[in-house]
Phi, psi and omega in degrees: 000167205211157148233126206224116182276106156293337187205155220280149196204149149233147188205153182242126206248134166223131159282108169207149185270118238288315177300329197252161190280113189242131201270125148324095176282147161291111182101018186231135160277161195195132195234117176208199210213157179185133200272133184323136171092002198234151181247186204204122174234158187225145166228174207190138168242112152297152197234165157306150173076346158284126181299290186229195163202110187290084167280134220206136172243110170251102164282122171315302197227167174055175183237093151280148170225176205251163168214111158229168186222146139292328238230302176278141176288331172231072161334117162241198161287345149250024180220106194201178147232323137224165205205136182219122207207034161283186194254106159114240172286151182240137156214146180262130181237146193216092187276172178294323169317336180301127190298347177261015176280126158238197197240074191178192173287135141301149149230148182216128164253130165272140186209151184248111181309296150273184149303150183187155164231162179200188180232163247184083198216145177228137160224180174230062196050025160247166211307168177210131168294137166255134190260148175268156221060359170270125197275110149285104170281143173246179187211154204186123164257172161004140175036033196245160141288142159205125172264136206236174165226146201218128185262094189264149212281182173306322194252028194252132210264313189208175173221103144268129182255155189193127164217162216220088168280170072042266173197177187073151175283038192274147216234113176309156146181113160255121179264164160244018231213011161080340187292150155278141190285155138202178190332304197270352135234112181189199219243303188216157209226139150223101184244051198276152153314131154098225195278159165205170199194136215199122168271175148254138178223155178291011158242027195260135209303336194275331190320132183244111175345140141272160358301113205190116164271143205256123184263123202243073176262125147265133191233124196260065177320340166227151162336132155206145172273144179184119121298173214194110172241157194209131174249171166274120163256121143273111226255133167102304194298138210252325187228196224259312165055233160358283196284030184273165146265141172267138210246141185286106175304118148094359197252139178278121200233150181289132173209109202263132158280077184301183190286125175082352191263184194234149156227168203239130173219151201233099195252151196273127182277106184282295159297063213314010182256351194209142208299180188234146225207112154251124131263148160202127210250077168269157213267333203181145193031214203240125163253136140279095182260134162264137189207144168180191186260134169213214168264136166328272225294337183232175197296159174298154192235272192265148163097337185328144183202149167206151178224186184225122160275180170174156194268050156251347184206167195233164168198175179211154182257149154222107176246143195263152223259130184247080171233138182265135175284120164075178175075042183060055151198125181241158144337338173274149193289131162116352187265023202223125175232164181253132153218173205241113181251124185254106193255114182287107192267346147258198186224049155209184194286167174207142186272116179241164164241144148218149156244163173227159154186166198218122213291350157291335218220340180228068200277353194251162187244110175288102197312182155233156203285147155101325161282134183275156169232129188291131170240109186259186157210150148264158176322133175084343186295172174220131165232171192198149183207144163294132178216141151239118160288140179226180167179122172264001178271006163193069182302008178242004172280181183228102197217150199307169151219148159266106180270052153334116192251126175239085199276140177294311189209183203040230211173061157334162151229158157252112187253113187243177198198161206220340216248016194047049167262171155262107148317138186215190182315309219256323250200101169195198161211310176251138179217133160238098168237053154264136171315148179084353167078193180133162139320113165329128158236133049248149177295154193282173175262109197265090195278109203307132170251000000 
């Protein structure tokens, strides 16, 4: 094996065999792929002195789920000591109260319900590398903190930082200046209600030359669920390579767009027999979306669809996965990708949501509180989304939730479950099928998580 730096680099090299144990570092993320039914194992140490310890699965694509031990080296579903199995991120957090906690190895196995890649990270309230373009789901309780780092390279141009919540309220702030961010200090702040996302440009007075690192706090004022990504901008590079962000199947992220530039994002194809589903919903000026099939590493190839958005209408593609058979690309999961380029068409910034998702593996899109999301259907279609309430100041209430359908034009309906079933005609607990769309009545009660 070899290593080749095109521009001056650090990197963690690992070798391991479908058989071997593959060790964690803490606060270092680790990104990998599996084929349904096939497992995967880690192992991770805790020290004297750690309050807890935190494992965390953020999925590109597909659904992993988790088993960890002290005592078995390959944790399953019937050999565990904890487990975490929801539908989408999954974390085990192992605090020092626990009565099975030590100072010592962990082990943890991972299966893929679907195919799926996902990363993979463990910490112990101390900082975590954000690697680029890869999204770190966290988890923050009430009033709480988590702190990231971030190395931006020689040839980086810009910097975007974004975090996407779930559910809950988490709140950007970055230094540059070696410090650690908190409310009251830091370079640059981004605290909107819901998801934010905050650039950097070489002309902003905190920029710091690179190579330089970026101090990254997130502060949660409610329980919040929220990833955190950090991209690279190279200013002159014609196509996206790098600077793409990799996209959550289904989960919706947020994107400010200057005037004229382009940003690049990517969702991983697990099932090359089955379609792929983009909305995308803008907040502000004219967007050009390009969407197609390639190699991770390069540009849409095949397969191409583009639309024009603008913030009177929202739009979506449904596109079939175009992976080339031979020529160094195979058709099999994990060598394929969809990506996506949002080309800003004025000459001020413009604001967007886009989701992605591809129906093996995500069918559903997860709302964030408070944003409307664009939706098309055909006569008979079906489309379906997730929302999770949480409130940490009283996890055990019961509290309204409202659910709005607004349609531009025909007569949707709406159907909702609570209960982790798929709503259907026949199969619901709340339905709004008054012409003109509106909110289920009565609103449902929402048992807080």
């Amino acid at each position: 094996a070899s290593g080749r730096g095109w521009t001056n680099a650090e990197f963690m090299i690992t070798a391991a065999t479908s058989l071997a144990t593959v060790t964690l570092q803490v606060g270092v993320p680790l990104t990998e792929h599996l084929l349904a039914g096939e497992w995967e194992y880690f192992r991770v140490f805790a020290s004297e002195g750690d309050e807890e310890l935190a494992i965390t699965l953020t999925p590109l694509s597909g659904d992993p789920d988790m088993y960890v031990s002290t005592e078995v080296r390959a944790p399953n579903e019937t050999h565990h000591t904890w487990a975490s199995t929801r539908l989408g991120d999954d974390t085990v957090v192992i605090s020092e109260d626990d009565p099975n906690f030590v100072a010592g190895a962990y082990y943890v196995g991972v299966t893929a319900f679907s195919n799926t890649s996902f990363t993979i990270s463990a910490s112990t309230r101390g900082q975590v590398l954000l690697v680029p373009g890869r999204p770190q789901r966290m988890r923050l309780g009430a009033d709480s903190w988590q702190q990231f780092t971030f190395s931006a390279p020689v040839n980086a141009s810009g910097l975007t930082f974004t975090v996407t919540p779930a559910f809950g309220d988490p709140d950007l702030y970055v230094t540059a200046d070696g410090t650690t961010p908190d409310a009251q200090h830091y370079d640059w702040k981004a605290a909107r209600s819901g998801g934010d996302t905050l650039s950097v440009t070489t002309s902003d007075p905190h920029w710091c030359p690179p190579p330089c690192q970026y101090n990254v706090g997130v502060y949660a004022w409610a329980a919040s669920n929220f990833s955190v990504v950090a991209v690279v901008e190279r200013d002159g590079e014609a196509r996206c390579g790098a600077s793409a962000m990799d996209l959550e199947g289904g989960t919706v992220v947020y994107a400010a767009v200057g005037a004229n530039k382009t940003k690049c994002f990517r969702l991983a194809v697990d099932a090359p027999d089955l379609p792929l589903t983009l909305a995308v919903t803008p907040f502000s000026g004219r967007v050009r979306v390009t969407a197609g099939f390639g190699r991770r590493g390069e540009d849409a190839r095949r397969g191409v669809q583009a639309m024009t958005v603008s913030g009177s209408t929202g739009g979506s593609l449904t596109l079939q996965p175009a992976c080339e058979q031979g020529g160094g690309e195979s058709a099999s999961f994990g060598a394929c990708a969809l990506h996506i380029k949002v080309a800003c068409l004025d000459d001020t910034d413009s604001t967007v949501s886009l989701a992605a998702f591809q129906t093996s593996t995500a069918g559903a899109i997860s709302l964030v509180p408070g944003r409307p999301q664009y939706g098309a259907l055909p006569a008979g279609g079906w489309t379906y989304f997730t929302f999770v309430a949480s409130d940490a100041q009283s996890p055990s209430a019961r509290v309204p939730l409202t659910l709005s359908l607004m349609p531009v034009f025909g007569d949707p309906n709406m159907y909702i479950r609570n209960d982790g079933v798929t709503p259907s005609l026949t199969s619901h607990q709340w339905e709004s099928s008054a012409a003109g769309g509106g909110p289920p009545p009565p609103p449902p009660l929402c048992e807080r998580l």
